[in-house]
TIMARKE-862885 format. One line per 10 residues: number of its first residue (from 1); their letters; for each residue x, y, z of C-alpha. Coordinates in pm, whole numbers, plus 50000, padded with zeros to 5 digits. Each point is the difference from the previous one (the first is absolute). Layout:
REM residues N
NUM = A = X Y Z  ...
//
This chain:
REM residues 849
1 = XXXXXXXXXX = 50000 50000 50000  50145 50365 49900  50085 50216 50295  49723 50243 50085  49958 50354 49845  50057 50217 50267  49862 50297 50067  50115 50336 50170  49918 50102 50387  49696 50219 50014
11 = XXXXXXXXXX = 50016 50269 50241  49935 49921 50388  49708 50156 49998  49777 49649 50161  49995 49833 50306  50218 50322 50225  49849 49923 50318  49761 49659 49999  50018 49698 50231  49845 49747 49822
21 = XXXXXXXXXX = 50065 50045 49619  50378 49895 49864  50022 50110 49685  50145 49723 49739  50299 50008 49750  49842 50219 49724  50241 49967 49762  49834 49740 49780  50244 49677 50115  49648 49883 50144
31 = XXXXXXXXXX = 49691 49961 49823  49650 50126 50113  49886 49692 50134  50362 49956 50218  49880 50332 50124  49690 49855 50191  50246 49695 50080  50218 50273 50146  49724 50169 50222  49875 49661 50152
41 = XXXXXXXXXX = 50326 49983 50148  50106 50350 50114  49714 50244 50045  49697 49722 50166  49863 50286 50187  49935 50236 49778  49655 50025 49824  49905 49948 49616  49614 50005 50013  49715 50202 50172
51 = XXXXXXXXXX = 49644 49959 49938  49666 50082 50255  49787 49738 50067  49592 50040 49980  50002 50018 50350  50247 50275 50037  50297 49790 50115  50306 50065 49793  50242 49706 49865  50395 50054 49973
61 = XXXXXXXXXX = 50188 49716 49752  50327 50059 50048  50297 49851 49781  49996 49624 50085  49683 49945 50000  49985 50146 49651  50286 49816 49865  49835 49632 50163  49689 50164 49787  50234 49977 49708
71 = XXXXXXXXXX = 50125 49665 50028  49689 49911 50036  49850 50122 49689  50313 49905 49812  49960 49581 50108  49631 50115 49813  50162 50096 49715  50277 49744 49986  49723 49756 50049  49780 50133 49727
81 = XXXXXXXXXX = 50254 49974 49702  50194 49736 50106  50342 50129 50061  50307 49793 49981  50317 50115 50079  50273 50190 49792  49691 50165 49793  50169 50205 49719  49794 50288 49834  49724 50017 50266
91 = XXXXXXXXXX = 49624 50005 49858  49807 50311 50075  49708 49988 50234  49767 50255 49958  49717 50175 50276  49694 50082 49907  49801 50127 50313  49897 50268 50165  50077 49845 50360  50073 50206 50256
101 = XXXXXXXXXX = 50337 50193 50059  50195 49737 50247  49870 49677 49811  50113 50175 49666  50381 50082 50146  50044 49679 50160  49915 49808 49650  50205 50214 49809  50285 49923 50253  49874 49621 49990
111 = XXXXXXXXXX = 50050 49950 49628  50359 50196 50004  50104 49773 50268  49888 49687 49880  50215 50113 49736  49785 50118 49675  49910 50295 49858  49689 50202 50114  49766 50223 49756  49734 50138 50233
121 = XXXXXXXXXX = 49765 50127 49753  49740 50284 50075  49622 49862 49949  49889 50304 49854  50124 49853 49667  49788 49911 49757  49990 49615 49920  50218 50025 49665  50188 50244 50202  50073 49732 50262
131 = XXXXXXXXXX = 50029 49726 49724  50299 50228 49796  50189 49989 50331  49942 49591 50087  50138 49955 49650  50253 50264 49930  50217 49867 50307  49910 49652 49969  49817 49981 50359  49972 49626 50122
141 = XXXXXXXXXX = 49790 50077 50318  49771 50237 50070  49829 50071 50367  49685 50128 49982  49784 50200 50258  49672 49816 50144  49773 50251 49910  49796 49914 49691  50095 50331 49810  50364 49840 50028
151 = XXXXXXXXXX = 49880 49646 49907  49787 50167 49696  50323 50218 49927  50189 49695 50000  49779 49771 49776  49943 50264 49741  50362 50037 49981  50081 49625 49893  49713 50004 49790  50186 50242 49822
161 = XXXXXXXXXX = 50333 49861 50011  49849 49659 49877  49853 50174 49724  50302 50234 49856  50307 49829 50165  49950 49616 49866  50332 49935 50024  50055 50127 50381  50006 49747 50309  49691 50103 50207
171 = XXXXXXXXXX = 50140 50098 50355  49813 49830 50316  49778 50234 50146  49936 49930 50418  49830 50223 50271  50246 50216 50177  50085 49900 50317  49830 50179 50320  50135 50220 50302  49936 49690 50218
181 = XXXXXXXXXX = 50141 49781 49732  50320 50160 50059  50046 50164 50323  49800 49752 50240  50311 49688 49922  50250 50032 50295  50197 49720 49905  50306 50131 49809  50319 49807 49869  50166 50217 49715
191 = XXXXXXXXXX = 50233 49740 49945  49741 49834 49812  49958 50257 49741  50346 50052 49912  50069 50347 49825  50173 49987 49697  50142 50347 49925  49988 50144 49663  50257 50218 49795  49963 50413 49987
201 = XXXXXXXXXX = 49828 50023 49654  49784 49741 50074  49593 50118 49963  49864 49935 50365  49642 50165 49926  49802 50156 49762  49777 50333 49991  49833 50145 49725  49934 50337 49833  49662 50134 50068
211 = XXXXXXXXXX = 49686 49802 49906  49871 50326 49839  50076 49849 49717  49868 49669 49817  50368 49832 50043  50206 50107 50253  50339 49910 49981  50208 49748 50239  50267 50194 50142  50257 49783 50171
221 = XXXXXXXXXX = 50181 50071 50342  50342 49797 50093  50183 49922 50309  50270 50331 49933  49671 50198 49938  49847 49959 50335  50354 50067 50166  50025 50358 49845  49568 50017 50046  50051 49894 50418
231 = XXXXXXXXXX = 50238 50310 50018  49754 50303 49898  49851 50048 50366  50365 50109 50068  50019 50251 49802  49739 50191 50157  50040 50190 50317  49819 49843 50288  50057 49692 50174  49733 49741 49889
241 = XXXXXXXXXX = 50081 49729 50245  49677 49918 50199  49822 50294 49827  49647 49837 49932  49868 50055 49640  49596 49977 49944  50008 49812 49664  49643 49891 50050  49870 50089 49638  50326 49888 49863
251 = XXXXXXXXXX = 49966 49733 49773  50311 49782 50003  49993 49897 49644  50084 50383 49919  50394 50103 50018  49979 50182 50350  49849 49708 50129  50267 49765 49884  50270 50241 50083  49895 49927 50377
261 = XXXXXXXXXX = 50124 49660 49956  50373 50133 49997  49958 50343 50198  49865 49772 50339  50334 49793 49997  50236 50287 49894  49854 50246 50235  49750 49887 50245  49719 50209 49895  49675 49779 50122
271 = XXXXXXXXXX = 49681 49981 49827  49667 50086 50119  49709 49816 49834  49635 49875 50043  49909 49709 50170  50044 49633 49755  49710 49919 49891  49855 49832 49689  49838 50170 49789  50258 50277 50106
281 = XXXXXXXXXX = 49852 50284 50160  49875 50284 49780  50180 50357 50058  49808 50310 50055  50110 50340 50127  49864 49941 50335  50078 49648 50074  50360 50104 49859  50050 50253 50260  49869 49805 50266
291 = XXXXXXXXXX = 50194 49726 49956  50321 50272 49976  49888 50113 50338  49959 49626 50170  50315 49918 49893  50229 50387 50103  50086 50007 49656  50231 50260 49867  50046 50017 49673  49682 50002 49818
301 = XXXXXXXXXX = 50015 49891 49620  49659 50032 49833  49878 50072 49650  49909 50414 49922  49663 49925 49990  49991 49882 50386  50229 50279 50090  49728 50235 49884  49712 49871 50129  50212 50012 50358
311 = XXXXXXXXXX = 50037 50332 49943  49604 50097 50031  50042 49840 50346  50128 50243 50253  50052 49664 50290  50183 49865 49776  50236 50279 49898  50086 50053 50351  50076 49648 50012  50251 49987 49710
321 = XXXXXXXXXX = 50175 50344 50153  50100 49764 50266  50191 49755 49762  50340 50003 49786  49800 50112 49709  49806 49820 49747  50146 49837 49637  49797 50026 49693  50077 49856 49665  49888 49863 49667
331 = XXXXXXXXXX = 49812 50361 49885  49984 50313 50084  49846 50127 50357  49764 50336 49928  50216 50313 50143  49736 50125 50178  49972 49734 50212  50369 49933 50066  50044 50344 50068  49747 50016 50268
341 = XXXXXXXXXX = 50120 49681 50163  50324 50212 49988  49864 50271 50211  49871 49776 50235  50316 49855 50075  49992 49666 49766  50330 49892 49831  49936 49913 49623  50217 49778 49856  50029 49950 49625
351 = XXXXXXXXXX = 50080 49651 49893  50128 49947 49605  50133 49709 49861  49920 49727 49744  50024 49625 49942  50307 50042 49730  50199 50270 50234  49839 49913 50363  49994 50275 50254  50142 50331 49876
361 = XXXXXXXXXX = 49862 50238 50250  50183 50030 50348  49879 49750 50287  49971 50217 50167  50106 50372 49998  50020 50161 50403  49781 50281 49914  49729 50101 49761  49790 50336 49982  49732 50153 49734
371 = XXXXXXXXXX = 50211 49890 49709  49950 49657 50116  49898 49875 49659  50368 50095 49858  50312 49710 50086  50394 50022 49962  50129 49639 49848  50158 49817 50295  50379 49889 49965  49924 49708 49850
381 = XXXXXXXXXX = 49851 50128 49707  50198 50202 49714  49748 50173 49785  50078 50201 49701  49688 50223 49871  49948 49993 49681  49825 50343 49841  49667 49914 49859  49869 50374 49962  49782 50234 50178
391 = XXXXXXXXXX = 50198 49970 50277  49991 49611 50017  50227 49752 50043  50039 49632 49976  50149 49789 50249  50288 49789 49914  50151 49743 50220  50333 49938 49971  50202 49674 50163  50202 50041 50298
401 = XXXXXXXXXX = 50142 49733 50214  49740 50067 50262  49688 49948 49710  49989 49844 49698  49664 50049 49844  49783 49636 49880  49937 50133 49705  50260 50162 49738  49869 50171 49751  50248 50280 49887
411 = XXXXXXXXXX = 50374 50137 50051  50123 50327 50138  50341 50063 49935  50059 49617 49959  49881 49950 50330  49707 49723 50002  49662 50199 50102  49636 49984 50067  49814 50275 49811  49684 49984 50216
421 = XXXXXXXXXX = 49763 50227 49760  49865 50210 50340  50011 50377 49963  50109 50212 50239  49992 50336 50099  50304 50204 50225  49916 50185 50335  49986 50416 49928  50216 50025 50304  50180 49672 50083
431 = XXXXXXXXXX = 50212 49892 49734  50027 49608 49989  49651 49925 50127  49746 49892 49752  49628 49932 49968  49817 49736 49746  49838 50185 49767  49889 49737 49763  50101 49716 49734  50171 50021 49671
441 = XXXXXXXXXX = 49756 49672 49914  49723 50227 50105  49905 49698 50245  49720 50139 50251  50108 50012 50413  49655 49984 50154  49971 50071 50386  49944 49656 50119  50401 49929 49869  49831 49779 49751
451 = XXXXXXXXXX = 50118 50093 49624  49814 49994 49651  50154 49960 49665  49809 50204 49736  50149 49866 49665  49886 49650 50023  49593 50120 50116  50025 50295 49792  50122 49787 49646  49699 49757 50119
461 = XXXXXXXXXX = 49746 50293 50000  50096 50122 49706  49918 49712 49814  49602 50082 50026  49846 50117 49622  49915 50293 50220  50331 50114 50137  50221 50249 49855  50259 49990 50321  49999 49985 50318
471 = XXXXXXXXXX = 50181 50169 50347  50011 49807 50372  50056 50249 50288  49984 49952 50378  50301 50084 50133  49976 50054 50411  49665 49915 49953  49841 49643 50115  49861 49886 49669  50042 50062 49641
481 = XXXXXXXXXX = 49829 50176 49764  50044 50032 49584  49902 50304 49763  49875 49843 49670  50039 50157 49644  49727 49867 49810  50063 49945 49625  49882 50269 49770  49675 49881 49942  49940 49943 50300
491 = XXXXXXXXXX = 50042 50350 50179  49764 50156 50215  49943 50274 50277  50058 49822 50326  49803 50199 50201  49714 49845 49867  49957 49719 50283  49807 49798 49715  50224 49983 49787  50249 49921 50249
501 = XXXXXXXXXX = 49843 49741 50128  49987 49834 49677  50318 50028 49869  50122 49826 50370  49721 49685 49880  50204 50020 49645  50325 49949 50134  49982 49817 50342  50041 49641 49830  50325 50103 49885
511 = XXXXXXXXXX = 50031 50164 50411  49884 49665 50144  50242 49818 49774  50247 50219 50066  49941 49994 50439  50031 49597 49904  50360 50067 49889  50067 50258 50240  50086 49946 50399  49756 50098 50241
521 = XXXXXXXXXX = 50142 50331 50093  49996 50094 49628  49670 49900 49897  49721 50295 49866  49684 50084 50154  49757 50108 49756  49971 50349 50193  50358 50059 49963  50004 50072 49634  50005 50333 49825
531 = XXXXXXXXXX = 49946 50044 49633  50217 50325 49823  49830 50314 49972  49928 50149 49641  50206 50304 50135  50271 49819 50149  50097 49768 49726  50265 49709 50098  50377 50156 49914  50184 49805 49783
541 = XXXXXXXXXX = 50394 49894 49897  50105 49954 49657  49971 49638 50029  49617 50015 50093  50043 49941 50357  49835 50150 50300  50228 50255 50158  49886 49892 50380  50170 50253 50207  49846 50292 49790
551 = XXXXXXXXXX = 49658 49835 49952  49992 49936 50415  50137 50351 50033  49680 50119 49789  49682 49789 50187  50211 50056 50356  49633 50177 50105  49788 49721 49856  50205 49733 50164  49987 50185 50343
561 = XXXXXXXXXX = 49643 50065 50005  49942 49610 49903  50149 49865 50287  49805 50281 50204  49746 49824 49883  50089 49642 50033  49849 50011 50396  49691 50165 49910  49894 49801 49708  50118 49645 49910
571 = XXXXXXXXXX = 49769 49721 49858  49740 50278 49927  49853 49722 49736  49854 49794 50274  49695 50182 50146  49965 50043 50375  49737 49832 50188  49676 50213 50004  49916 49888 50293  50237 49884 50288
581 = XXXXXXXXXX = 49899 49739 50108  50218 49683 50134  49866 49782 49637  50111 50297 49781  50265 50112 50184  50133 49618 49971  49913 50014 49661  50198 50305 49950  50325 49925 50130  50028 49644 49830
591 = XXXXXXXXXX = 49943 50207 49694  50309 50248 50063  50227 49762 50129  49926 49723 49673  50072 50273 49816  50348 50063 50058  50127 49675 50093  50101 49791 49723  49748 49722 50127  49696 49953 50201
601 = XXXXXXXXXX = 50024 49955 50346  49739 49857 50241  49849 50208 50281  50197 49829 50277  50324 50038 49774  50256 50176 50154  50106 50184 49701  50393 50055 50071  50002 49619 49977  49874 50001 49644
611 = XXXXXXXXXX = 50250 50264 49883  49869 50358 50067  50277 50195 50045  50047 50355 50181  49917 50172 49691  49682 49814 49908  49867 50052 50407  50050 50346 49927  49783 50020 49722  49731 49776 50192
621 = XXXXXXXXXX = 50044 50224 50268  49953 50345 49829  49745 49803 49802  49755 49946 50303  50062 50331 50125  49921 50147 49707  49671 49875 49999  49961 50103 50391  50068 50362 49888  49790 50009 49646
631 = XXXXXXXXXX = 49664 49754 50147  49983 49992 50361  50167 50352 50032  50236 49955 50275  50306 50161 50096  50248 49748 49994  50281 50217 50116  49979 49872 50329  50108 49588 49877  50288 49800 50075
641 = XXXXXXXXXX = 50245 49999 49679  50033 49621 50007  49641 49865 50055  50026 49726 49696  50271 49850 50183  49789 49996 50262  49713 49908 49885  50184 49711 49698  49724 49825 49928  49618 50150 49806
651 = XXXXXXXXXX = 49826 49868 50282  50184 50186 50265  50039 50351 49788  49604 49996 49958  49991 49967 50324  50259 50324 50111  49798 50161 49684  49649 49931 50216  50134 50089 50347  50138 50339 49830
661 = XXXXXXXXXX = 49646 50109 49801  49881 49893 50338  50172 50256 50153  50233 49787 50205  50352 50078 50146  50251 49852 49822  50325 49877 50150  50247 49871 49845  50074 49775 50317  49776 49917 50258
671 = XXXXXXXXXX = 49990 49935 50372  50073 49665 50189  49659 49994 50135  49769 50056 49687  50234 49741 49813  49879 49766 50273  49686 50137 49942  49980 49920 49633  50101 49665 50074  49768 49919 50203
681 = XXXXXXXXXX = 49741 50120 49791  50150 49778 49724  49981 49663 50235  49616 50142 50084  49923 50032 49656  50077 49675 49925  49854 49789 50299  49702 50197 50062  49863 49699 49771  50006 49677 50228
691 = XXXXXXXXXX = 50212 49735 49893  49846 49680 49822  49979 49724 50286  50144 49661 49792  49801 49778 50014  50180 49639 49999  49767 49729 49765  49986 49639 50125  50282 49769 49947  50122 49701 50071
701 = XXXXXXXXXX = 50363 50051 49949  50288 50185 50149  49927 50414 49926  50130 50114 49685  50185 49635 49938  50075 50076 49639  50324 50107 49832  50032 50364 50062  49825 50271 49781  50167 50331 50008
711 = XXXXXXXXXX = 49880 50387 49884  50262 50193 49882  49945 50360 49944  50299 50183 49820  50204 49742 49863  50188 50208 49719  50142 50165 50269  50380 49944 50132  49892 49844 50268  49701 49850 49855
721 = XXXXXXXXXX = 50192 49840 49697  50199 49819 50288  49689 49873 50177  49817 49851 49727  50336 49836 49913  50040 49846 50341  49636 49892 50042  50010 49822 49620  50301 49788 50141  49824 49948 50315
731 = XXXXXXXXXX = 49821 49628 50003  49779 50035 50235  49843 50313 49761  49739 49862 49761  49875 50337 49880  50157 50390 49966  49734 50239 49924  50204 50293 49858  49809 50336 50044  50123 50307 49843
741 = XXXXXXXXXX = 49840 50341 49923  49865 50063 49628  50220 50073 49825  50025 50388 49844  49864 50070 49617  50403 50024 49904  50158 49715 50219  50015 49631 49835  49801 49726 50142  50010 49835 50340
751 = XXXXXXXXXX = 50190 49693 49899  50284 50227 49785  49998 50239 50315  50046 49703 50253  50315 49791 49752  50110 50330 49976  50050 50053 50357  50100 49654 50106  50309 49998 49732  50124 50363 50115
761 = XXXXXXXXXX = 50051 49782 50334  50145 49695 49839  49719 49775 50022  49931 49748 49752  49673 50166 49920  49918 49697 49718  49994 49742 50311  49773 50248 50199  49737 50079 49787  49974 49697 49816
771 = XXXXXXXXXX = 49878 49787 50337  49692 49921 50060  50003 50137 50292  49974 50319 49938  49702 50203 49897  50101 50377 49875  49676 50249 50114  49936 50364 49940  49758 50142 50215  49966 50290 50266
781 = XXXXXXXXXX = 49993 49928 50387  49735 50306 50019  49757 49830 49749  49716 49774 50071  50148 49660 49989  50350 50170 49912  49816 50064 49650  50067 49630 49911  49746 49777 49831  49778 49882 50246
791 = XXXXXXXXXX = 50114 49621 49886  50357 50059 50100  49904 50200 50342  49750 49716 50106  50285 49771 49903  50244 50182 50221  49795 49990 50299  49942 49630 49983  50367 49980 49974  50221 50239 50112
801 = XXXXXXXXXX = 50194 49921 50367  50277 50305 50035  49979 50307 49891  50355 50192 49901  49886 50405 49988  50323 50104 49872  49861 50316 49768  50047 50265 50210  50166 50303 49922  50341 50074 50166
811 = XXXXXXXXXX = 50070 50368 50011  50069 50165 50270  49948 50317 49891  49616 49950 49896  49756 50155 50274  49734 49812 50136  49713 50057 49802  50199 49860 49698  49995 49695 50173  49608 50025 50009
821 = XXXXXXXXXX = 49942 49765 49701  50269 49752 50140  49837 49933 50324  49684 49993 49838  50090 49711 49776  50148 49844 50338  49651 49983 50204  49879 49868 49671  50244 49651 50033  49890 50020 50341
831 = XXXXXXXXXX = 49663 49941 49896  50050 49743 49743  50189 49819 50241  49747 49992 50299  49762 49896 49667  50206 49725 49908  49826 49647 49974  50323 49806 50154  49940 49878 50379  50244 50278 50077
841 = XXXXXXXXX = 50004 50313 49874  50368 50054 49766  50317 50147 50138  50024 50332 49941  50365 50154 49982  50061 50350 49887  50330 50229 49959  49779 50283 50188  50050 49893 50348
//
């Protein structure tokens, strides 16, 4: 093996004065993973993790612990793809998941330490977006989240890659493991997974360029790469070490997520985080900053978008005053609002970087002020500006011993560089500071830190017989929008809401084909288009292509008064209940919210597990208050900001939408006792009707003597695709009755959905459903006779000797009258079994006690 590529002391900026961190050798001679090795060893007491529990408690992980966590997950993935040692050219292993923020780290570590390559992959891809990257680094595994968005994501994916890579080995696609999967094993021998160190140059992990685009590219990362990438928190000028960073809505399949993976071991920052959980808890401004304050964060990383609505909170201002200051990144943060933080004593930190270059912006400077939103490159970085005019300038990155870019795409004086196609603009006063001022690829920063490409979406759009060109804006904004140039004959005065209207009909099959293609964050609401104005004709270069800048320059007022508008008026085409009562009301918001998702959802859906994003609640939300201001004229000033999330399912936002025409309070939390309260209203509501008495008929034989019978609800489930497995093999089971949920008018049948599920968990799902035993069922616990033909129910109570309730939602973020359906279908199997026609009623076992 060659010697290792060393590289040059940092300055001693980390670890001055603590007790428990020891920093490791940093100069590359040992790899990432030796790093945790390292910290198992020599710094046991100092912590890695922090997360508040539900009940307020807060949990500390500290380094071994962690690193057990790792071994752990890395005999997983050792055992998963069979490894043998000696391996030469390690396989990739890609993550697909949107697990939570510890489960995520410690699988990335896993995989590196079990010695292959990771590829975490962000789900917000689109499926042939996620199939380019399987193929285009030859992935042989890929861990997938539980939740069925994930499973879908997955599926369509390798229907894809079947279908246009024929030639490409299909990679095994398994669950990813849980928190408990990983962290609750206490038995540790490393000496079983032997680690078998790789060379410098070799690729360790994968990230990709942003999913703003149809086909991100892989961008690889080696071993020398994350030696120079550990050293950036030492180039900034505090001391990290035991400095808590909120990275609660970081996602750790984006760059600043994986960069945490080398800043822990180099310098003992430690990560704050929700609770585990799967599904992973959803972020929102106020469960964000609560968990901050549970767990004493203080460094607060958040997207723009969170930072402002913080900033209409004055408790929570004062709160932030009292920390190290708050890092934003990803898009721009409105001035306003930093600038008022500002005066209020908040510290705003900018945070700049990219997957090819990593971090470029100081970690973290020792003072900011009202020019907050302007950075000097750290020593680690050597730019060289490049004039672009009006004052502009691109940023080059040059190679240095202490950075070598991932990506080389140019030379400066025959030095290797990076030209990273940002803009930038130089401080009036401060010469070397800069501020982002835009892209040379015209690529759109939106204040969520979430990117859109226009080219692709716009060359799509311009393929409709009605479209001359066409223009995507929303920078700093939370959505896109697009000015259209209808074709010649075509043209019309768009103040004429008519003729608006129709031209939006014309063209939105091209839109929706278009928001197909396009990631989630990218995708085009029908309000969000403008058409060109007969006096403001679209500006032209010689080669017939939309000048952008100039044509944004020109509808700057249009485009600011539309996304005035977007919380006053969105889904105006769906009429608002006449009357409001709780039927129309009901009927109301399943209209809205089946509008916008790409699917229908039932009314005891929680909608964030069938894909609704943050930008799609918002458009539910102003949606519903929109027709509170226009029909049942109420102010709705007074509202909490994030009552979707809330309220995730349609049954549960008709009911906030009844309580507030009703004129009651609305809180966005609410006391211990009226919780208790509500749940004991629930148990009265459902055993206010006595219980059927069973009544056993006469026999002469030993009670319920027969092989067993069993009712299984939810069996395409994770768990439920193991049951029914175990109770086909079981002899002493003559009979499975399978019972799943209709299906929805775009999923595939029962039996595809069920094979399906049992093969993503490596059951021979040809042996399963071809027994006898088993009976597949659709049918609805809340129905009369679960909606089942009345043949098949009689037969079931005749038969049927243990029940197996394991349909039951697991979210711990749902409030209790989501659950209102759930327990309802519960008393229901209550009843059918104190109704059974066995000597004894069935066993009834359910995952909700």
């Amino acid at each position: 093996m060659a010697p290792p590529r060393l590289v040059p002391s940092p300055p001693p900026t980390q670890a001055l004065s603590s007790k428990t961190f020891v920093p490791p050798p940093l100069d590359g001679s040992i790899t990432l993973p030796e790093l945790f090795e390292w910290h198992l060893v020599h710094s046991p007491n100092h912590p890695l993790f922090m997360f508040s529990r539900e009940n307020g408690d807060v949990r500390t992980i500290f380094w071994p612990e962690a690193v057990r966590a790792i071994h752990t997950g890395a005999r997983l993935v050792r055992k998963a793809l069979g490894w043998q040692p000696g391996l030469k050219n390690p396989p990739v292993v890609a993550i697909l998941a949107a697990a939570d923020t510890i489960t995520y780290f410690t699988m990335m570590m896993s995989v590196m330490r079990a010695g292959y390559i990771v590829f975490p992959i962000s789900p917000r891809n689109s499926a042939a977006a996620v199939a380019h990257l399987i193929s285009k680094v030859a992935t042989k595994h890929v861990f997938v989240g539980r939740e069925q968005a994930m499973v879908d994501l997955s599926q369509d994916a390798l229907k894809i890659l079947r279908a246009q890579h024929s030639n490409f080995s299909e990679p095994e696609f398994t669950p990813i493991p849980l928190f408990e999967d990983l962290f609750l094993n206490s038995l540790d021998d490393p000496d079983d997974i032997p680690f078998e160190r790789g060379e410098p140059d070799n690729t360790i992990i994968y990230l990709h360029s942003s999913g703003s685009t149809a086909f991100p590219k892989p961008v690889p990362w080696t071993n020398y790469r994350f030696a120079q990438l550990a050293l950036i928190p030492y180039f900034g000028e505090r001391d990290l070490t035991g400095v808590v960073f909120s990275l609660h809505t970081m996602p750790m399949y984006h760059g600043m997520g994986i960069l945490q993976l080398c800043w822990t071991p180099s310098c003992g920052l430690v990560i704050s985080a929700f609770e585990p959980s799967s599904p992973a808890h959803v972020p929102t401004p106020q469960s964000h900053f609560q968990a901050a304050i549970a767990t004493n964060s203080d460094i607060i990383f958040c997207v723009p978008a969170i930072i402002e609505a913080w900033s209409r909170k004055p408790d929570y201002v004062e709160w932030l005053a009292t920390r190290d200051g708050v890092l934003f990144g990803g898009g721009p943060l409105n001035k306003a609002a930093g600038d008022y933080l500002t005066s209020w004593g908040v510290s705003i930190f900018i945070l700049y970087g990219s997957t090819e270059g990593g971090i470029m912006s100081p970690i973290l400077p020792a003072k900011v002020g009202y020019d907050w939103d302007y950075f000097r490159y750290p020593g680690n970085i050597t730019p060289h500006m490049v004039p672009y005019g009006n004052g502009t300038y691109e940023f080059v990155m040059l190679e240095n011993p202490f950075c070598r870019p991932s990506v080389i795409n140019t030379k400066i004086n025959g030095i290797d560089a990076y030209a990273t196609s940002d803009l930038f603009t130089e401080h009036s006063e401060k010469p070397g500071y800069w501020r982002v001022y835009g892209r040379t690829d015209d690529q759109i920063m939106h204040s969520t830190g979430e990117k859109t490409n226009p080219g692709p979406l716009e060359n799509m759009l311009n393929q409709d017989p009605h479209v001359q060109s066409s223009v995507m804006f929303g920078r700093g904004e939370f959505q896109a929008g697009v000015i259209i140039d209808p074709k010649a004959e075509f043209k019309f005065d768009p103040s004429d809401e008519n003729k608006l209207a129709e031209f939006r009909n014309k063209i939105w099959p091209t839109v929706q084909r278009m928001n197909e293609y396009a990631p989630q964050h990218s995708r085009l609401f029908k309000e969000m288009i403008i058409v060109s104005k007969p006096s403001k004709p679209f500006q032209y270069t010689a080669k017939s292509t939309a000048r952008r800048q100039a044509i944004i320059n020109d509808y700057a007022d249009e485009i600011a008064a539309l996304y005035a508008a977007v919380a006053d008026s969105t889904q105006s085409t769906i009429p608002s209940p006449k009357e409001w009562d709780s039927v129309s009301i009901l009927d109301f918001v399943r209209a809205v919210v089946n509008s916008v998702l790409k699917h229908g959802v039932k009314d005891d859906d929680d909608i964030f597990q069938h894909g609704c994003d943050s930008l799609q609640a918002t458009w539910i939300r102003n949606s519903l208050l929109r027709a509170l201001r226009d029909s049942a004229e109420i102010d709705t000033r007074h509202l909490v900001d994030n009552f979707v999330y809330d309220n995730p399912t349609i049954l549960s936002m008709a009911s906030f939408l009844g309580n507030v025409v009703a004129g009651a309070t609305q809180e966005s939390t609410s006391s211990v006792a009226s919780r208790v309260a509500a749940m004991r209203a629930m148990v009265e509501k459902y055993t206010a009707d006595d219980f059927p008495i069973h009544s056993a008929p006469a026999t002469n034989g030993s009670p319920n003597s027969q092989a067993h019978v069993v009712l299984l609800t939810g069996s395409t489930g994770a768990l439920g695709s193991y049951l029914l497995s175990e109770l086909v093999k079981n002899p002493s089971v003559s009979r499975v009755y399978a019972l799943n949920r209709p299906r929805l008018a775009d999923a595939a049948p029962l039996k595809e959905r069920q094979k399906s599920a049992l093969i993503d968990r490596g059951i021979e799902a040809d042996t399963i459903l071809g027994s006898d035993k088993v009976k597949l069922l659709e049918g609805d616990l809340r129905a009369p006779e679960f909606g089942l033909a009345k043949d098949i129910f009689v037969e079931m109570q005749s038969s049927v000797s243990h029940i197996i309730h394991n349909a039951w939602p697991v979210d711990f973020n749902l409030l209790l009258g989501s659950f209102d359906a759930s327990v309802k279908g519960l008393r229901t199997l209550i009843d059918f079994a104190l109704t059974s026609k066995l000597p004894l009623p069935p066993t009834l076992v359910t995952r909700t006690l």
